[in-house]
KOLMAR-933607 format. One line per 4 residues: for each residue x, y, z of C-alpha. Coordinates in pm, 1 decimal, decimal comma. Example, Ala and Ser with C-alpha at 12.3 -4.5 7.8 and 13.67 -1.06 7.14 Angstrom:
# KOLMAR-933607
1230,0/-450,0/780,0 ~ 1367,0/-106,0/714,0
***
This chain:
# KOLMAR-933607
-840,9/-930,6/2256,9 ~ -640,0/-909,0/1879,5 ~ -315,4/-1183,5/1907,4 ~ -58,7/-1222,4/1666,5
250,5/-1465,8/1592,4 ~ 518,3/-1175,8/1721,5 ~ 891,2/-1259,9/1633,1 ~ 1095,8/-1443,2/1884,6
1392,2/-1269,4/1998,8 ~ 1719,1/-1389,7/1965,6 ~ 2039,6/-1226,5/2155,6 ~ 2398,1/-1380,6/2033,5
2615,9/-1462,9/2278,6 ~ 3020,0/-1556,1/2281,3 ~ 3385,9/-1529,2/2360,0 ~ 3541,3/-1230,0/2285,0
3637,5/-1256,8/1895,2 ~ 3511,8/-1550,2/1817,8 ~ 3264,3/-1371,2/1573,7 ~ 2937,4/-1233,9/1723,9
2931,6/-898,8/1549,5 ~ 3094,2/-1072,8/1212,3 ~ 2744,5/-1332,6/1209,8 ~ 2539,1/-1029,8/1282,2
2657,6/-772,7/1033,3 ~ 2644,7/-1077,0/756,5 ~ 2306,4/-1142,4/849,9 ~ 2270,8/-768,2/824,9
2446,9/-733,6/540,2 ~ 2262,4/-974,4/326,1 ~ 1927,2/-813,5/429,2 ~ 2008,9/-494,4/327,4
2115,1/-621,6/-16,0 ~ 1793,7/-800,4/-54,4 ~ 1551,8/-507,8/-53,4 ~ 1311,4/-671,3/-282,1
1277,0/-949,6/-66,8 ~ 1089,3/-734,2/227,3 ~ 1374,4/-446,6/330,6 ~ 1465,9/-445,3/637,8
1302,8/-301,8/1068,5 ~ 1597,5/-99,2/1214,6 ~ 1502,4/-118,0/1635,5 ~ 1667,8/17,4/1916,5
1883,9/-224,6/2041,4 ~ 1736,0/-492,3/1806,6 ~ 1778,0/-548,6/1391,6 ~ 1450,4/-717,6/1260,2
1506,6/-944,1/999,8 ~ 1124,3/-1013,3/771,0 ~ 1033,7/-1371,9/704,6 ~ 1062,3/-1269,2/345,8
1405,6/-1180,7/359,1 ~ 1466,1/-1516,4/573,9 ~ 1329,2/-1717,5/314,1 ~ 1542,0/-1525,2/82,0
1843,4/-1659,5/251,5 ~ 1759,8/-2007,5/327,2 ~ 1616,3/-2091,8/-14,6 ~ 1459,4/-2448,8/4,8
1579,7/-2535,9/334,1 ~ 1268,8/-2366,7/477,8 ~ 1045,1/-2605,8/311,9 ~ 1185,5/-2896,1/541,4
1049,6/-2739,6/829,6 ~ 677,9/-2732,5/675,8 ~ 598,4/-2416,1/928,9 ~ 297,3/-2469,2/1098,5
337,1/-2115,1/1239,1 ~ 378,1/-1833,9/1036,2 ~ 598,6/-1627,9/1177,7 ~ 683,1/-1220,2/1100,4
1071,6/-1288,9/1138,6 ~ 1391,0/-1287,7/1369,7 ~ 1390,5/-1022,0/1590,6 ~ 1795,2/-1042,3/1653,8
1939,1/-817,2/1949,4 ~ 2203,7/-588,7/1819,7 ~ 2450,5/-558,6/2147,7 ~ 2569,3/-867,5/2118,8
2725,2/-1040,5/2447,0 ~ 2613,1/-1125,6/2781,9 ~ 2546,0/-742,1/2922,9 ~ 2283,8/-779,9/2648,7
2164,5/-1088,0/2726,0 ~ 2131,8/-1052,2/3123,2 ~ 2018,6/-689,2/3068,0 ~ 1705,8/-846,6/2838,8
1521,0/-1009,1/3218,3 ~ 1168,5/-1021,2/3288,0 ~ 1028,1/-1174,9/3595,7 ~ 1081,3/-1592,0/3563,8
1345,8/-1579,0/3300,5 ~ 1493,9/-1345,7/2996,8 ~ 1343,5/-1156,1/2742,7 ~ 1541,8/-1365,2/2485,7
1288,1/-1619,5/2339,3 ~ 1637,3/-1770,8/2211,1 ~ 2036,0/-1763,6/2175,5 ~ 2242,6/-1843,3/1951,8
2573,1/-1960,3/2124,1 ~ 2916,9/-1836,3/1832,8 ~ 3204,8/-2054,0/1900,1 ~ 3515,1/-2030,6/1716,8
3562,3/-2390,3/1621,2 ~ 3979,1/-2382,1/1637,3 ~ 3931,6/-2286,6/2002,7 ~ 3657,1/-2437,7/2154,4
3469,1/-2353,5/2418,2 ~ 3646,8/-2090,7/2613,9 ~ 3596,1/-1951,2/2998,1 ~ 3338,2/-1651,2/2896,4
3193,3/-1908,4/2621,1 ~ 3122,1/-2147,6/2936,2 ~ 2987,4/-1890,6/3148,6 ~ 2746,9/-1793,4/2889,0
2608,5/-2156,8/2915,1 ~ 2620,0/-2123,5/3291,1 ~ 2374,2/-1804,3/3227,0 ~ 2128,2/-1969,8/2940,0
2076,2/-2248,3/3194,5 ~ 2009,5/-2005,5/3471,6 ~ 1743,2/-1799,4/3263,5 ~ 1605,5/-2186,0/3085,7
1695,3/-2039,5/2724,7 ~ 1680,3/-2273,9/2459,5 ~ 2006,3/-2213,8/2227,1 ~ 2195,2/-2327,3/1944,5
2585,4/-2336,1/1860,5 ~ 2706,1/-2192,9/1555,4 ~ 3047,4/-2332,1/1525,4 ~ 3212,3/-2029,9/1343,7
3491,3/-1996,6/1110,4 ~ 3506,1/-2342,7/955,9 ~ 3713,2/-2117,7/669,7 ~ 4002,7/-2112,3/876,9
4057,6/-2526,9/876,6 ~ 4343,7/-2564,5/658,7 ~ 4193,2/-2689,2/307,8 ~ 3854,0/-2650,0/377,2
3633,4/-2670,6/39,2 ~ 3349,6/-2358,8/70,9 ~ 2998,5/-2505,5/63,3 ~ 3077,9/-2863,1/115,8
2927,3/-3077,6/415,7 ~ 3165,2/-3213,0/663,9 ~ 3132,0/-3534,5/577,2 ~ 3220,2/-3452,0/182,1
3550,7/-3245,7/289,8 ~ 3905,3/-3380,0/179,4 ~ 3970,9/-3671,1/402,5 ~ 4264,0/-3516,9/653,8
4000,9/-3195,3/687,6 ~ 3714,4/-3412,3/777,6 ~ 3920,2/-3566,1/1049,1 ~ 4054,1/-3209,7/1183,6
3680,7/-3098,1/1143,4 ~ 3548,5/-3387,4/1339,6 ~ 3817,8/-3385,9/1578,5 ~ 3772,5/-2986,4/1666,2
3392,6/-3106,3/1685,4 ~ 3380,8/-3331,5/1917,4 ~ 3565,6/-3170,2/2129,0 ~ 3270,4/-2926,9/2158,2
3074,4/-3166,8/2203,6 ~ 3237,5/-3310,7/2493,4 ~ 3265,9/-3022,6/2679,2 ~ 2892,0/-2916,2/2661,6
2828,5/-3268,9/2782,8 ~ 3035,8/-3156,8/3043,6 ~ 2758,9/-2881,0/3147,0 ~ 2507,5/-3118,8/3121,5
2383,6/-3082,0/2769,1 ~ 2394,0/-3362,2/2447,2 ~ 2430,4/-3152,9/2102,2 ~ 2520,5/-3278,3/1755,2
2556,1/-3159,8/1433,4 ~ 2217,0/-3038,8/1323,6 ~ 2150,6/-3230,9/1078,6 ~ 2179,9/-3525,9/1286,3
1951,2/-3370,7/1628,9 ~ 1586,5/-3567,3/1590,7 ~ 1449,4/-3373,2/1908,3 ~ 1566,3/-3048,2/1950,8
1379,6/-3035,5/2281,7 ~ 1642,5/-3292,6/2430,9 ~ 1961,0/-3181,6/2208,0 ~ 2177,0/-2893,7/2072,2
2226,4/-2831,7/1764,1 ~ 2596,2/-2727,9/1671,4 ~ 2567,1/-2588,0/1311,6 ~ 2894,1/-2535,7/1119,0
2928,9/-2185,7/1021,2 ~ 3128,6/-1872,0/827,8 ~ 3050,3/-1542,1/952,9 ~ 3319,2/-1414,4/711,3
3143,9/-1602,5/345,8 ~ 2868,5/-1691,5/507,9 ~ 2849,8/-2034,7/469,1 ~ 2611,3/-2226,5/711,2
2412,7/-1872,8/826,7 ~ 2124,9/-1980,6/544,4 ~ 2106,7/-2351,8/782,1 ~ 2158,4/-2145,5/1070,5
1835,5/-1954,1/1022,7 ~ 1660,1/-2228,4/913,8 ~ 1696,0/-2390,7/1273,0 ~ 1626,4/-2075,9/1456,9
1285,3/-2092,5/1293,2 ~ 1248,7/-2502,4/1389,2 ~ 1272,1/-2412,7/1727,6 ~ 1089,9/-2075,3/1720,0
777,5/-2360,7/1617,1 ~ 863,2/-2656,3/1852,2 ~ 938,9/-2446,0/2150,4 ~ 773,8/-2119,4/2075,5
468,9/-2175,5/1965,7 ~ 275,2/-2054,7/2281,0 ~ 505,4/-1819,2/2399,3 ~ 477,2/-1622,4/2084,5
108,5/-1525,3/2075,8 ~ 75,7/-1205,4/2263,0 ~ -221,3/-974,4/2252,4 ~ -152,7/-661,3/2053,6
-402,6/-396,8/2199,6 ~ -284,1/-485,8/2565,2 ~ -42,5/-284,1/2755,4 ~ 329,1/-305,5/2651,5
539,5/-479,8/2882,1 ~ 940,3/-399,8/2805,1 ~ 1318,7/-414,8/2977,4 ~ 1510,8/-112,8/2956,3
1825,8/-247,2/2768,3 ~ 2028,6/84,7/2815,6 ~ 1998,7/438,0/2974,9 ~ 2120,1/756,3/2744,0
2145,4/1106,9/2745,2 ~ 2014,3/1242,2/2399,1 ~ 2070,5/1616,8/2319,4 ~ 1711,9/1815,6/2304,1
1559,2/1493,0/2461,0 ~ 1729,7/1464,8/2803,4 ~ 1741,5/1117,0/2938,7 ~ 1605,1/824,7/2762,3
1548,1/432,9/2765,1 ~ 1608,0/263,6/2481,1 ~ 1330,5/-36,7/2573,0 ~ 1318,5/-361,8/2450,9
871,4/-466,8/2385,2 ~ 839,4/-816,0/2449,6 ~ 441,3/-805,4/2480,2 ~ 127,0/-592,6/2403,4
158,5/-213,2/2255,3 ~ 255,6/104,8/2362,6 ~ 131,3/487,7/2243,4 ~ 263,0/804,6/2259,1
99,1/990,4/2544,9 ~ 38,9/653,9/2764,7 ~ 126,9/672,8/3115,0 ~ 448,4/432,1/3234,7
569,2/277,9/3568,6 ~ 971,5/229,8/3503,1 ~ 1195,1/92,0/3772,3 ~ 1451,1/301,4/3877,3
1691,2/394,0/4207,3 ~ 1437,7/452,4/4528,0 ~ 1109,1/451,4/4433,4 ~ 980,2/316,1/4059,4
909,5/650,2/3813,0 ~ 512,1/714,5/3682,7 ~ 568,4/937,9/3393,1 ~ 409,4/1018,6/3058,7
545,3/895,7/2679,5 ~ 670,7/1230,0/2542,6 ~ 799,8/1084,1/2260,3 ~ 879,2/734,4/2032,5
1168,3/676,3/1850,3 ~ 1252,4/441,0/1598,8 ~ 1609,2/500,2/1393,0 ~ 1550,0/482,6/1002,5
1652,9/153,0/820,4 ~ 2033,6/89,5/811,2 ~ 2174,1/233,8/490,4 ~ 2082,2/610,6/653,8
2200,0/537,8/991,6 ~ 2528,1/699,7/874,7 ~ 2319,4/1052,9/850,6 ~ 2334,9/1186,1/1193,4
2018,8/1426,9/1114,9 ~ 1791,9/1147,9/1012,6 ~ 1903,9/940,4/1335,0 ~ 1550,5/890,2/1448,4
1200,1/934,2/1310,1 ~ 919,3/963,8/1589,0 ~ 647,6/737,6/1570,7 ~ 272,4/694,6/1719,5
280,0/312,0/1868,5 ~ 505,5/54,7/1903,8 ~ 382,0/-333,6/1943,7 ~ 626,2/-617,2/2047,3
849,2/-731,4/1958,8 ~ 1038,9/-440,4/1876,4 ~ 1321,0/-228,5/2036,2 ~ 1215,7/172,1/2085,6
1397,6/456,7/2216,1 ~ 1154,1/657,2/2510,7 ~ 1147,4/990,9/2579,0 ~ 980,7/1087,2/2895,8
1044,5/1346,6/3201,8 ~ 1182,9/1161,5/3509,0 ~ 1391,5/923,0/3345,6 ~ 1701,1/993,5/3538,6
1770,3/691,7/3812,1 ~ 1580,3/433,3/3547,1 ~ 1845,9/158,2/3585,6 ~ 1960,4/-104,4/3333,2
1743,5/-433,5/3296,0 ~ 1416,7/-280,6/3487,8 ~ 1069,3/-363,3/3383,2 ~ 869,9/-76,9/3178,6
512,1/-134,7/3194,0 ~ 221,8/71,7/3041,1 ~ -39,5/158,5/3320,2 ~ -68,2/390,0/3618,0
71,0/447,4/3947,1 ~ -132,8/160,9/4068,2 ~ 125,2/-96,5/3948,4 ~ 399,4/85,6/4096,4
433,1/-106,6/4433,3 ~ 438,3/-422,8/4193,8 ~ 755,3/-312,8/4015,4 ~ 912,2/-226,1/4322,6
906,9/-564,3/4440,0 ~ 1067,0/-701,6/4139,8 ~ 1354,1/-494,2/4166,6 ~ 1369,5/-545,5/4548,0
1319,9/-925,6/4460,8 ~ 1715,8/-879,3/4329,6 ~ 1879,0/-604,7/4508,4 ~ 1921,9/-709,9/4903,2
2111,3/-698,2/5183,7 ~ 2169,2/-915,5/5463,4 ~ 2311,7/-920,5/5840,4 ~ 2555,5/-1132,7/5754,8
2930,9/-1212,9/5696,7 ~ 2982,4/-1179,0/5305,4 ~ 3157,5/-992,2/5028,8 ~ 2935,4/-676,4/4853,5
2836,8/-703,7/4527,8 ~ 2782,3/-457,1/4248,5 ~ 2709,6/-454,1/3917,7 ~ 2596,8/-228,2/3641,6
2227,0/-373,8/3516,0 ~ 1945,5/-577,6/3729,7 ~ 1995,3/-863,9/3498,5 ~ 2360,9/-883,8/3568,5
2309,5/-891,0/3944,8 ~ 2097,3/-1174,1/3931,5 ~ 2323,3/-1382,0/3686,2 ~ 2612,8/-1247,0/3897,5
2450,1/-1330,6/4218,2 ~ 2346,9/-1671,1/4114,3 ~ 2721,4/-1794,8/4007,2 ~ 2898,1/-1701,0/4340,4
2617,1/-1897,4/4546,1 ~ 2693,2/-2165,2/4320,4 ~ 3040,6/-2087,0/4377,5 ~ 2978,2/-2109,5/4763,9
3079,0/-1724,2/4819,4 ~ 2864,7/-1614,3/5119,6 ~ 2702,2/-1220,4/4948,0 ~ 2616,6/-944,9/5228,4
2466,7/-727,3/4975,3 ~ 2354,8/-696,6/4596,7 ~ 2330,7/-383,0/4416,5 ~ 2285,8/-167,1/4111,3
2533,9/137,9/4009,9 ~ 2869,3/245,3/4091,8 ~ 3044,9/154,2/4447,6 ~ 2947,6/445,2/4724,9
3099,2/494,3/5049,9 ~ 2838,9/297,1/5213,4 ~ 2952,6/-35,1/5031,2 ~ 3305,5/16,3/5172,7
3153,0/76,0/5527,3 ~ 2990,9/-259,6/5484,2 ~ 3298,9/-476,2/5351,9 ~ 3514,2/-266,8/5634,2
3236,9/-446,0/5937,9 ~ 3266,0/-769,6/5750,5 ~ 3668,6/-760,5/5735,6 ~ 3654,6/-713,2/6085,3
3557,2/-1069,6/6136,3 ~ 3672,3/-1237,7/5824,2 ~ 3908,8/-1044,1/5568,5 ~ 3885,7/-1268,7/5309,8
3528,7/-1176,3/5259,8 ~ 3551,7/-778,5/5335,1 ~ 3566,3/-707,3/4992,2 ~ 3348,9/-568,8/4700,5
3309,5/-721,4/4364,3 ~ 3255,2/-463,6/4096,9 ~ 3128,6/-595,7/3783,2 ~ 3115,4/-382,9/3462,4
3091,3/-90,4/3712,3 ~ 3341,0/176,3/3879,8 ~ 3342,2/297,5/4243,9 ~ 3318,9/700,4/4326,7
3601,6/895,3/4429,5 ~ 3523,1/913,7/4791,0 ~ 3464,0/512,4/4768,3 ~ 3779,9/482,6/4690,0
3968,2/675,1/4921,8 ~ 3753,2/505,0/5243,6 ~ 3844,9/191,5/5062,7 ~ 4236,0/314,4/5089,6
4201,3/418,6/5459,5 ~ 4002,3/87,8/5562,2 ~ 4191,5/-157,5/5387,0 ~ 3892,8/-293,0/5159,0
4002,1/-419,8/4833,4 ~ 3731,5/-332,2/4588,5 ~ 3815,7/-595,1/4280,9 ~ 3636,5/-496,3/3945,5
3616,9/-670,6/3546,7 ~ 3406,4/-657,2/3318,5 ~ 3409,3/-1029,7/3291,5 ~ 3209,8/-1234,9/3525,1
3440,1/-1493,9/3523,7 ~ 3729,6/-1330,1/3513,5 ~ 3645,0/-1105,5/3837,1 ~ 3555,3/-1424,9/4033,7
3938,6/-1588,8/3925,6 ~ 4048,0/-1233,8/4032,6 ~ 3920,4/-1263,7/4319,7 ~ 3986,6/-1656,1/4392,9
4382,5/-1517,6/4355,2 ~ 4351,8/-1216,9/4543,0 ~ 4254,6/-1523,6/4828,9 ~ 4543,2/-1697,5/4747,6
4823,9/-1433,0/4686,3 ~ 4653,5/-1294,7/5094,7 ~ 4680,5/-1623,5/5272,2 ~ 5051,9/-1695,5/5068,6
5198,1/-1366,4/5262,1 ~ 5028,4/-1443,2/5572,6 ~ 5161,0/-1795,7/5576,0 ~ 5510,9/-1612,1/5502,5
5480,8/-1394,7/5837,8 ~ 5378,9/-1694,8/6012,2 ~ 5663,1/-1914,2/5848,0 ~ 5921,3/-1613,3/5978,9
5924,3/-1698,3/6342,3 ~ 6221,1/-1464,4/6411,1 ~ 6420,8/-1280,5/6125,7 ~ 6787,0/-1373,7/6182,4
7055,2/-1087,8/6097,8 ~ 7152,0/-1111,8/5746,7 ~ 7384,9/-915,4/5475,6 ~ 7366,4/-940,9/5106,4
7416,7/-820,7/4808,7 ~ 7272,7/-761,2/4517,2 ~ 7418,5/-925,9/4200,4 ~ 7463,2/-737,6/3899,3
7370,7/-872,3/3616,7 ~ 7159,6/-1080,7/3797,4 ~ 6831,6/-890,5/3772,4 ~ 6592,6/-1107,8/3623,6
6259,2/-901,7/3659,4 ~ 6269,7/-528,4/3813,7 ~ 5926,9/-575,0/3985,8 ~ 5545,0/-714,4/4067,5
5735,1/-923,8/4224,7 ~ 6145,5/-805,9/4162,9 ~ 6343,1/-1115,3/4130,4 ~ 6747,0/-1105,9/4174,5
7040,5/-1265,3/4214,1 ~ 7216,2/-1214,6/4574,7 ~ 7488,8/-1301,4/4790,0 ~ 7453,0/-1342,9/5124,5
7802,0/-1148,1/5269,2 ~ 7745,7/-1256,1/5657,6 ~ 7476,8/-1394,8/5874,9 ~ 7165,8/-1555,7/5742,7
6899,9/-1477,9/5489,6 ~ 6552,5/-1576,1/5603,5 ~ 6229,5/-1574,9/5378,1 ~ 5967,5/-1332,7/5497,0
6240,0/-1050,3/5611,0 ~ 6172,7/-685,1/5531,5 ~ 6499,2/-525,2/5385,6 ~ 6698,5/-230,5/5564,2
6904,8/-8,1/5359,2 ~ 7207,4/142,1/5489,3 ~ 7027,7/475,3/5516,8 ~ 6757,2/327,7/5747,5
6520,8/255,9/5465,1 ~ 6279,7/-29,0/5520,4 ~ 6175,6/-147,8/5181,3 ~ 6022,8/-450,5/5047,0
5979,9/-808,7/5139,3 ~ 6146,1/-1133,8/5066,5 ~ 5850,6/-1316,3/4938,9 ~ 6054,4/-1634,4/4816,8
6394,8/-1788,9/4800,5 ~ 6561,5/-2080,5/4542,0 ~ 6922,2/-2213,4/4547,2 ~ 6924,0/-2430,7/4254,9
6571,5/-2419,3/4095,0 ~ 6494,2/-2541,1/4477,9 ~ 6237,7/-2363,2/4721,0 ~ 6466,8/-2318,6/5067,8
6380,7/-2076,8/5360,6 ~ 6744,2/-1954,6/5457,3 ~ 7058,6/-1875,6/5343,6 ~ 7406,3/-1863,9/5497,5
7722,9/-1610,9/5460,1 ~ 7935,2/-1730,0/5163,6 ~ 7568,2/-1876,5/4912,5 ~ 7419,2/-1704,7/4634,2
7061,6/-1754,0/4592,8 ~ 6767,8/-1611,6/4388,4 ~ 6502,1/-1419,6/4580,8 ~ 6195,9/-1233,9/4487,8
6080,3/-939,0/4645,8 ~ 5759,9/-757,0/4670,9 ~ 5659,9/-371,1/4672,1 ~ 5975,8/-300,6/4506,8
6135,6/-222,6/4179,1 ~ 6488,1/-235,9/4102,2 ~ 6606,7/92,5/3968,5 ~ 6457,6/288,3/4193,4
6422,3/97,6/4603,1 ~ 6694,2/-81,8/4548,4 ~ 6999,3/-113,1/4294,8 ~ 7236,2/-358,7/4161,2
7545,1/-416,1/4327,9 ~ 7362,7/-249,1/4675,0 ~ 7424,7/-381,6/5027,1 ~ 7152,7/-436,3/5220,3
7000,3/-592,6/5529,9 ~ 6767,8/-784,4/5705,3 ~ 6493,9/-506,5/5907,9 ~ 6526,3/-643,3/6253,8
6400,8/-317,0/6499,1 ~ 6581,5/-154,4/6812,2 ~ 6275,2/-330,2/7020,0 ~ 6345,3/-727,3/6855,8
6741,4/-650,6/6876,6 ~ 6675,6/-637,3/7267,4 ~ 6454,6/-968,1/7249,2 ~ 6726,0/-1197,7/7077,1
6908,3/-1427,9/7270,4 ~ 7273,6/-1375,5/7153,8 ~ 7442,0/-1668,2/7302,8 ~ 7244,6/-1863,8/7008,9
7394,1/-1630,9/6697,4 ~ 7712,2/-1729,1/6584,5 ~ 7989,6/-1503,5/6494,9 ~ 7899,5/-1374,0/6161,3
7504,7/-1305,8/6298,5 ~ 7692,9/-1122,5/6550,1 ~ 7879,6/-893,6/6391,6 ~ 7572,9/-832,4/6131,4
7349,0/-774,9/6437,2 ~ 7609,5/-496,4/6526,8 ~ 7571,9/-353,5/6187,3 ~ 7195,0/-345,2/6207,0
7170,8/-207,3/6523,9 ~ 7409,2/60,7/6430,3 ~ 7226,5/198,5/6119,8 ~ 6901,6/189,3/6364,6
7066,9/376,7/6639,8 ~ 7172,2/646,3/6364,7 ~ 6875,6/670,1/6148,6
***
């Protein structure tokens, strides 16, 4: 068998804007101006950068490292973000060999920047922080080390620094500055960076190829004339091609005309290489008619486009192997390996890609969230049938999680009828705090029912001038004209209307549960909007029915609950 040194492959992940696309076009940038130095691989899905061209951009610094491993390049994925990253899984970890980590220094490490790490440590990914846009520190000198800057800009630096530091130590990981990091086996290194000069990418690089040799080393020889192994990164319709894969190779070859086994919805696809594709190199990317050029054999690593019949339920972050229908049963255990469901009380989970799943999956069992099922695609009826049986014994986990996915039209309207909440984002994170307040915001009205033992009769008014938001919740000034105002009452209009709720009540920046005749107070009121429910100046009531009216013990109202009671009861009796 033939082995080579293939490049490692690095995906860049980050918080939105803090400079991800900026490091990679740079990178890009400078390797398309350095043609002499080796020109540049345009993948699918992946930019190649030539060891010529790195060596180009780091200068000396590469003779520090005294390579013992001569390696082609940096294979760098081009999507940057974490659908790229958890997309990019093979079985027992990610396709990434590497990450680098951007963080905008001035910020820190934010919540998606902190999920990220949650995900590298999930898949065991070695990484490195580039602390990005070190130009925006007021005074900073281009080009200069840290420790050389102006005095009051080395202590903003360092302060800004440390604080990264601390909160990675926080997730269980030391880091440093890199030129300070002895063992990069036991530390990460934070390397100061510009994505917008530039300055720090030429270090950058140089530690992406230290640890491609002290971690890599092994990992990186892979026999070239054995059968590709890939990930489908992302599924496409391409006119006069139909549906294809763009696939990222992590190991052996593949040829046009070889057989594949890809996993897909139901049963894993065995279908024939029609066609290669490989786009040209960047600078005639803008020509739409020389888009792609069609080659004979691909070997890893590399990023290729596939065009093949049957490509149609291939899903997002499934395995593509070269070989027959003999290895199909093995593929369809490693997708069933991720999707599942179980006979048991827990919310449904979807997501978009395999990879995602199983990074999604993994952070709400660490979360404790209990998971009834796990699957690919957009939310179908079924899902909703599911969360419906589990909401019958425990709402607050009859729900579906959509992640970076949408839910069908009849989904939706069974969700409607049934009362399932299906909660989407395209943010991890931010759809597991979405859901943590959808919790909170449930049991908050359901501790308002229980709070409102009996509505008493009450009449107010609504101030005007006194309308201090018209909805989501509205939130008014009243005045309570007779009886009393009790939190948790529905409001009657004087046409029979029931609108709304009275979610809270304040007299004085103070939280209070009632109100007498003669006080004005500030309420806020859900499932209304002033304007159009209800208007300034209007007279309202609180909803007490014909049925309750009969239940209340008068003898306990006083007179100005009495005569409200009346009023109720009349508007009832005529509505």
């Amino acid at each position: 068998m033939t082995t080579e040194t293939r490049e490692p492959i690095i995906s860049v992940l980050g918080h939105v804007d803090h400079g991800k696309t900026t490091l990679l076009d740079w990178i890009r940038g400078s390797v398309v101006a350095s043609r002499e130095a080796g020109g540049i691989t345009q993948h699918i899905g992946a930019t190649d950068v030539p060891f010529e061209v790195v060596q180009e951009i780091c200068g000396e610094l590469l003779k520090k490292l005294k390579l013992k491993i001569q390696l082609r390049g940096l294979l760098f994925i081009d999507t940057p973000g974490h659908e790229a990253f958890t997309t990019l899984r093979k079985r027992g970890g990610s396709v990434a060999d590497l990450a680098i980590l951007v963080v905008d220094i001035n910020d820190g490490l934010m919540p998606q920047t902190l999920e990220a790490i949650e995900i590298l440590k999930q898949y065991k990914t070695p990484f490195i922080v580039a602390a990005n846009k070190i130009d925006m520190i007021r005074g900073w000198v281009q080009n200069e080390a840290p420790q050389k800057q102006p005095e009051d800009v080395r202590a903003e630096f360092y302060n800004k620094f440390y604080t990264i530091v601390g909160k990675l130590s926080e997730k269980g990981f030391e880091s440093d500055l890199y030129s300070q990091v002895s063992d990069f086996t036991k530390q990460v290194a934070i390397v100061p960076i510009s994505a917008k000069t530039g300055e720090g990418i030429p270090e950058l690089l140089m530690v992406l190829m230290g640890l491609a040799q002290q971690y890599l080393a092994k990992k990186l020889t892979v026999g070239v004339d054995t059968p590709a192994k890939g990930t489908i990164l992302e599924v496409k319709e391409e006119r006069g091609l139909g549906t294809t894969i763009d696939v990222i190779i992590y190991e052996g070859t593949i040829h046009k005309n070889d057989t594949i086994v890809v996993g897909a919805r139901g049963e894993p696809v065995v279908t024939k290489v029609k066609a290669l594709l490989r786009p040209h190199a960047l600078d005639e990317m803008r020509d739409p008619e020389q888009k792609f050029k069609s080659v004979n054999s691909v070997y890893a690593a590399s990023g290729v486009k596939i065009a093949a019949p049957g490509l149609e339920n291939a899903i997002a972050g499934a395995p593509v192997y070269v070989g027959d229908a003999k290895i199909a049963e093995d593929v369809k255990k490693e997708i069933e390996g991720i999707e599942f469901s179980k006979d048991i009380n827990g919310v449904v989970v979807k997501t978009d890609t395999l990879g995602s799943l199983e990074a999604f999956v993994k952070m709400l069992t660490k979360e404790g969230i209990a998971i009834r099922k796990g699957g690919i695609g957009k939310v179908h009826k079924l899902d909703v049938i599911d969360a419906s049986t589990v909401k019958a014994h425990n709402k607050y986990l009859g729900v579906i999680l959509a992640f970076n996915t949408s839910a069908l039209d009849d989904a939706k309207t069974h969700a409607s009828d049934s009362g399932v909440p299906i909660i989407s984002n395209k943010v991890i994170y931010r759809l597991i705090e979405d859901y943590r307040q959808w919790i909170k915001d449930e049991r908050e009205k359901e501790k308002i029912i229980s709070e409102k033992t009996a509505i008493a009769p009450g009449k107010f008014r609504i101030l005007p001038k006194h309308v201090f938001r018209e909805s989501k919740p509205a939130i008014v000034g009243v005045e309570v004209l007779g009886g009393t105002l009790t939190l948790g009452a529905r409001i009657l209009k004087t046409n029979g209307r029931v609108v709304g709720r009275i979610k809270t009540m304040q007299l004085n920046k103070e939280d209070i549960k009632s109100a007498k005749a003669g006080e004005k107070v500030a309420i806020s009121i859900e499932d209304v909007t002033i304007g159009r429910q209800l208007d300034e100046n209007e007279i309202v009531y609180t909803f007490i029915s014909l049925d309750e009216i009969k239940e209340i013990k008068t003898e306990e109202l006083n007179e100005s609950e009495l005569n409200v009671l009346r009023e109720i009861r009349d508007i009832q009796k005529n509505k």
